[in-house]
C-alpha positions, 0 to 999 in steps of 0.5 A: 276116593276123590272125583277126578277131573277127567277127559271122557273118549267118545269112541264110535261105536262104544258108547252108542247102542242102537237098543237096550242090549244090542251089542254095540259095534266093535273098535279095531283091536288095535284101538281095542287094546290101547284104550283098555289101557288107559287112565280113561273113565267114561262116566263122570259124576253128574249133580245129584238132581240130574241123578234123581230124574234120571231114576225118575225116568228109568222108573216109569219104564217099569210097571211089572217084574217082566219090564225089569226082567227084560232090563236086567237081561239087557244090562247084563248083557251090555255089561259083558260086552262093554268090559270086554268079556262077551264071550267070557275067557275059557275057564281056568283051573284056578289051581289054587296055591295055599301057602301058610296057615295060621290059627286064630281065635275061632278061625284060621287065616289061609294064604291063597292064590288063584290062576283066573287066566294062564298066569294071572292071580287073584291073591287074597286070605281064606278064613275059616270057622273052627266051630266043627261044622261040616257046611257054611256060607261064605262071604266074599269081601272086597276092599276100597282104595287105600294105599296100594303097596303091601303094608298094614294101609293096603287092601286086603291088610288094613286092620278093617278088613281082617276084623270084617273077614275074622268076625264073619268067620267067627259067626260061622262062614267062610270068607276069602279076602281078597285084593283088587287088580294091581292093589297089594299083591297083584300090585306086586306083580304087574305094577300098581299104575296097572290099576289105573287103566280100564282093564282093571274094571274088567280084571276085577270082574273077572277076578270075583267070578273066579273068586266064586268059582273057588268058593263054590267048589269047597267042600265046607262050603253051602254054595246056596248061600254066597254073599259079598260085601264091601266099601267104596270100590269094594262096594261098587264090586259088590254090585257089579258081581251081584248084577252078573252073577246070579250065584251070589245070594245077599249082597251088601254095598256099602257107601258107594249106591250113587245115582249120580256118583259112578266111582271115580277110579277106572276101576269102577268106571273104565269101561263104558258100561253104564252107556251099554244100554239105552237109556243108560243105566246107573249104579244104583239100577245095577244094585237092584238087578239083586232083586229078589235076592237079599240086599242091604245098602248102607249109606251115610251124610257124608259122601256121594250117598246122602241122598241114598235114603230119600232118592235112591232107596225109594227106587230100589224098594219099589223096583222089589215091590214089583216081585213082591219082596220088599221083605227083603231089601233094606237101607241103613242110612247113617246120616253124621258119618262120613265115608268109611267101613266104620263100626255102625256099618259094618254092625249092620251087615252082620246083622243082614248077613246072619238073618239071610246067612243063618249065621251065629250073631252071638259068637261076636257078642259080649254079655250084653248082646252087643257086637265085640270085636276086640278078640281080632288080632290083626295078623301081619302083612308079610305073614299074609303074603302068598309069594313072600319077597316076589317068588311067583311061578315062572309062568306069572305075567308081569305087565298088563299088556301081557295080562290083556293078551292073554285074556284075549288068546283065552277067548279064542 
């Protein structure tokens, strides 16, 4: 993901807020709609020590798990609003469309759509353990950017993705693969420039909330033990999720914790949330509002979490300190790598999923005790489509402005 040089909207009544959590005063809805529409981001990166005196400040607010409770509530808050989902749309069915099923080595790969508003999927894979048992956790995995248009370079598809999905599965969970708001599949359906506006922030919100819905609603699935894990944009959802959703029991962001680094796509960044309280917020504020849950943060040498270890861990620790779980918060900080899902990171979220999952780290082991991906054979794109050559639904919308109506008339 590459910074952009970007014009920052100051819109009256958006980025000010007269308390922690108070609801900022709302824009026309005229306006509303037009700028949810936008290229536009709202937070920029800043330099890396203004980040760090920012934590530094944040910090001494906090002297006790009330303090940070009281924060996480206002934040959370904030967050709703600012993305446009305060109150959240009536829920959907889902009615979940299962198109295809294919066995693996240990798993099977099932195609699945789900109707999050009237209209409006969220496409991904189901995978699925073979292993007999009746309960499993579940991961939800989300991706970065990549290309957007369905191929082996896109989303969900990539190669690193479904080893990620078919090694968790293997290990004994269920986990659904899933795509961005118009990237791949949902790209196909409402157009991928769709993904360059703010209402892609708030679609992928909504997306994985539907995603847990779905999750949880399965009857081979323990809904006490979710997690969620993924890279760059996939961990800045990670996070997000995390912070909104209490449903989700270990997370694991991976090369995207920053204190001075938002995320650069709209995205991440479309809707002012981190400015929805003051004093404003930043993503790694929003990774500890896991606390006390289980949470691993993997950072590296070569991107905008080189400093994870030194600055931005050291204020996740202490704010777990405060509820006396320390145990459960760890950083793996991979100083020679460089922005990616890479083996070593991706060694270390098995690792922290199987201990807090109870999943089984040996099925993906060789006889040395070393993890072994190679059994993944990676299936085809096109056999992983839910609506092969664009047969949606007739009811399916079709642009984004369809999209955001339609989000609106659900919270009516």
């Amino acid at each position: 993901m590459k910074t952009r040089t970007v014009l920052v909207i100051l819109l009256a009544g958006v980025f000010l807020s007269s308390g922690c959590g108070q609801a900022p005063k709302e824009e026309d809805p005229n306006q509303r709609k037009e700028i949810f529409l936008k290229d536009t981001v709202f937070s920029v990166q800043i330099e890396p020590e203004e980040g760090a005196a920012n934590l530094q400040a944040l910090q001494a607010n906090y002297r006790s798990k009330a303090d940070f409770e009281a924060r996480k509530q206002a934040i959370r808050r904030g967050m709703f609003h600012q993305l446009g989902l305060d109150p959240l749309p009536k829920r959907n069915s889902l009615d979940p469309v299962v198109t295809g099923k294919q066995a693996q080595d240990g798993y099977t790969i099932e195609n699945v759509a789900l109707e999050i508003l009237p209209g409006v999927w969220t496409y991904g894979n189901l995978f699925r353990p073979t292993d007999g048992a009746k309960r499993h956790p579940a991961v939800m995995l989300a991706h970065g950017h990549s290309a957007q248009e369905i191929g082996p370079r896109c989303g969900r598809f990539t190669a690193g993705q479904q080893t990620i999905a078919a090694c968790l599965a293997r290990m004994g969970a269920v986990v659904f693969n899933f795509d961005m708001f118009a990237y791949g599949e949902s790209g196909a359906q409402v157009g991928t420039k769709a993904h360059r506006t703010g209402l892609a922030q708030t679609m992928n919100v909504l997306g994985c909330l539907a995603v847990l819905d779905y999750l949880t609603s399965l009857p081979d699935v323990d809904e006490s033990r979710i997690g969620i894990t993924g890279a760059s944009g996939g961990g800045t959802q990670s996070f997000l999720t995390t912070a909104l959703d209490d449903r989700i029991a270990v997370s694991v962001p991976v090369v995207q914790v920053s204190c001075f680094f938002p995320g650069g796509c709209t995205c991440e960044s479309g809707r002012p949330i981190h400015a929805s309280v003051s004093p404003r917020t930043n993503n790694t504020e929003i990774a500890a509002m896991a606390v006390p849950r289980p949470l691993l943060v993997v950072s590296d040498g070569g991107d905008w979490t080189r400093t994870v270890d030194k600055v931005e861990f050291p204020f996740i620790r202490y704010i777990y300190s405060l509820y006396g779980a320390e145990d459960r918060t760890a950083n793996v900080h991979l100083a020679a790598e460089k922005h990616d899902y890479g083996p070593n990171k991706r060694k270390a979220m098995y690792d922290f999923m199987a201990e807090h999952l109870g999943l089984n780290k040996k099925a993906i082991c060789d006889t040395d005790g070393d993890y072994d991906e190679s059994f993944v054979q990676p299936a085809s794109p096109e056999s992983l489509v839910v609506f092969p050559n664009g047969s949606y639904p007739e009811r399916t919308l079709r642009s984004p402005g369809e999209v955001y109506d339609m989000l609106r008339k659900m919270q009516q």
